[in-house]
N, C-alpha and C positions, 0 to 999 in steps of 0.2 A: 635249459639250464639258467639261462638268465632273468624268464620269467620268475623264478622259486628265490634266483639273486634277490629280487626288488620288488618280492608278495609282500613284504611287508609297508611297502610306500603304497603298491597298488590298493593296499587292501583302507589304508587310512585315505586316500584320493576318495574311494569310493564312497566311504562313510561322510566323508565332508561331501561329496555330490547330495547323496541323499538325506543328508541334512539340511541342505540348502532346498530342496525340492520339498519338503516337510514344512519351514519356514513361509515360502510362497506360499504354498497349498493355505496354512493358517493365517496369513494376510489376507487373503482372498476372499476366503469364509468371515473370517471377521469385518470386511469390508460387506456382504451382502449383507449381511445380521445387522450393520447400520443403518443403511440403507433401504430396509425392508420396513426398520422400526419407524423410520422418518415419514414415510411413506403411508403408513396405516395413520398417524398422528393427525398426517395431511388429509386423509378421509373423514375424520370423524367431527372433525372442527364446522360448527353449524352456528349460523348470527343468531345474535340474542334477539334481534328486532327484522321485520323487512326492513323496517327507515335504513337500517345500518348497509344492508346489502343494496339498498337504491342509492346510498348515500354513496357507496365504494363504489359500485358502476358509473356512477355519475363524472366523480373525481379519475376514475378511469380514462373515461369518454373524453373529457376534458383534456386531458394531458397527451392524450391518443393526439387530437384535433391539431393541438400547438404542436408535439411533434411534425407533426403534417404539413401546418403550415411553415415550418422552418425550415421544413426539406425542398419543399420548392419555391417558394420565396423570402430567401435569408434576407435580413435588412442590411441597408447597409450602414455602414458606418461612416457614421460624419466626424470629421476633424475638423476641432475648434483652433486657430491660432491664436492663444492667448499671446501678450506681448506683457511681461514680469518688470516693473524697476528696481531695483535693492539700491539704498542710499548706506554708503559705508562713512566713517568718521575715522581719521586718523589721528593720533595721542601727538600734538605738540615735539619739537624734539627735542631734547634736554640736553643739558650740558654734563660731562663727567665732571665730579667735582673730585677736587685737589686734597688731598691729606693736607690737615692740618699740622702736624708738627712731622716732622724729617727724623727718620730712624740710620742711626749710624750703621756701617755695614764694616764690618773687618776684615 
């Protein structure tokens, strides 16, 4: 009896379940259909020259090397003590001056 009480909650739970499962499912797909297209893009891209493909392994190689060498022997760092002077100038110091005529006060 109390199931038939609260079929109608049940029945909307449900519908929002497998709506929510609907939503995933269409994230997922749309996530590979990205990814598939990226991927074929990545296949088809061919150099206009060898120079350009010797040119890009090269600068590969290159950066490969320096990595390499900074993994195992980092430099080190030198500290310089510089010693800075700043010369400041101070303004004279002035006097208040005095009104001139005297105001009556009531």
């Amino acid at each position: 009896m109390e199931i038939k009480k609260h079929g109608y909650k049940i029945g909307v739970f449900i519908i929002n379940v497998l709506i929510v499962a609907l939503a995933v499912c269409g994230m997922k797909d749309r996530d590979k259909n990205r990814f598939s297209l990226e991927n074929k893009i990545e296949e088809n891209i061919n150099p206009v020259d060898i120079k350009v493909q010797e040119a890009q392994s090269k600068i590969a190689l290159e950066r490969e090397n320096k990595l390499r060498d900074l993994n195992t022997s980092p430099k080190a760092i030198e500290q310089q003590n510089t010693i800075t002077t700043k010369t400041t100038t101070t303004p004279a110091a002035t006097t208040p001056k005095t009104p001139d005529k005297k105001t009556k006060t009531s």
